[in-house]
C-alpha positions as CSV (number, residue, x, y, z in Angstrom):
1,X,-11.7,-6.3,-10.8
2,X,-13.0,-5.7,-6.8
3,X,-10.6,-2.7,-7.1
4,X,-12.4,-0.6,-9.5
5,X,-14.6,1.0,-7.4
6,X,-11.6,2.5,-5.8
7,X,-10.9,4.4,-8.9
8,X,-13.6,6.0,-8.2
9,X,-12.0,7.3,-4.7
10,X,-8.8,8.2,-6.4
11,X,-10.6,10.5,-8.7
12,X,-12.3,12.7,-5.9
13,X,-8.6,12.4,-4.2
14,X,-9.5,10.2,-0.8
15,X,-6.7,8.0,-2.7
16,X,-3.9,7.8,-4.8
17,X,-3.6,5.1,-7.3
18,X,-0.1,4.1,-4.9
19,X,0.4,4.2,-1.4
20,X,0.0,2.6,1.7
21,X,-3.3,0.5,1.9
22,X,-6.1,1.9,4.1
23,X,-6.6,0.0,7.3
24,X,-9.5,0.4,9.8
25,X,-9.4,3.2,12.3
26,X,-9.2,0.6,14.7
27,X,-5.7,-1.3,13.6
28,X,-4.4,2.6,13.6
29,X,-5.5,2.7,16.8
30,X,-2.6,-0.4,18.3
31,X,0.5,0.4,17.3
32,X,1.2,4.6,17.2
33,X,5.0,4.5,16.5
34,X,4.1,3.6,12.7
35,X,0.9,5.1,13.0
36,X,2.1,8.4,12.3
37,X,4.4,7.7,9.4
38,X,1.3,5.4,7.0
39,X,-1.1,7.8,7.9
40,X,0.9,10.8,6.6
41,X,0.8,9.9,2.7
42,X,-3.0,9.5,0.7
43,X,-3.7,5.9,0.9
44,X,-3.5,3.6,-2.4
45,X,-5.0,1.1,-4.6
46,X,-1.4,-0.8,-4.5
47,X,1.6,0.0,-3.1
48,X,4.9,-2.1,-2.0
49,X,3.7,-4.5,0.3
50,X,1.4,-5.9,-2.5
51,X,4.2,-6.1,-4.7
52,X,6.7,-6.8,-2.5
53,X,5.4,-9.7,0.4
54,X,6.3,-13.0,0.5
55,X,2.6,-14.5,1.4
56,X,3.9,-15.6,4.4
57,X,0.8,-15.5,7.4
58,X,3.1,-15.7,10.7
59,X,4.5,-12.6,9.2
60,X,2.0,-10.9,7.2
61,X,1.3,-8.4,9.4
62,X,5.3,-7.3,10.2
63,X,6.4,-7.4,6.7
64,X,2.9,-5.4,5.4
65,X,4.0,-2.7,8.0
66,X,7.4,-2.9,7.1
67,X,7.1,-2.3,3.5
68,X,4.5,0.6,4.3
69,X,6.9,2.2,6.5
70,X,9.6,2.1,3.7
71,X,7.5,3.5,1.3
72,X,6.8,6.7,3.2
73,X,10.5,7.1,3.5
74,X,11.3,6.2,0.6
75,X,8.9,8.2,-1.7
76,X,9.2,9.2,-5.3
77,X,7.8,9.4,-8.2
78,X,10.0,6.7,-9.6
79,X,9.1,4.4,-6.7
80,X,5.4,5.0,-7.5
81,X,6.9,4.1,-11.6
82,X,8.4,0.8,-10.0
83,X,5.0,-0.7,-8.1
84,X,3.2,0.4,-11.1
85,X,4.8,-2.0,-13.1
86,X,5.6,-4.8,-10.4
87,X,1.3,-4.6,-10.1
88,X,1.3,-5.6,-13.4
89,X,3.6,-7.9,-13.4
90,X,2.0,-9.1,-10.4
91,X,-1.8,-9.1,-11.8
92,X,-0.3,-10.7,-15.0
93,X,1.6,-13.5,-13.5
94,X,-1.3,-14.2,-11.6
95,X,-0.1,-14.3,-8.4
């Protein structure tokens, strides 16, 4: 439910309903070499990492950057299909 207001940014188009999550200007700032690539597609409400992490916190950070990275690479409609319906799943399940 907190993520309703962000529909709010998708529908003036500061965000796409997938994509990489925003992150402060400030977390940008560290690390440049993936920088570039998460900072090239519209930001989302969901997007792999959510779907895809395995909630682990020594590696949180890694695998969120990780999964971001391969979504830029790997983007597609189809892909955007896929974490659509793994949120649900996901919101569903309850987990």
């Amino acid at each position: 439910m907190d993520e309703w207001p962000q529909f709010y940014n998708v529908l003036i188009g500061d965000m796409s309903i997938v994509g990489p999550r925003p992150s402060p200007d400030r977390e940008n700032q560290m690390c440049p070499a993936w920088r570039e690539a998460r900072l090239s597609v519209r930001p989302g409400i969901t997007g792999l990492w959510q779907v895809s992490r395995k909630r682990e916190v020594e590696t949180d950070f890694q695998e969120w950057i990780y999964y971001d990275v391969q979504y830029v690479k790997k983007q597609s409609i189809w892909l955007d299909i896929k974490i659509l319906f793994k949120t649900l799943r996901v919101m569903l399940k309850g987990t």
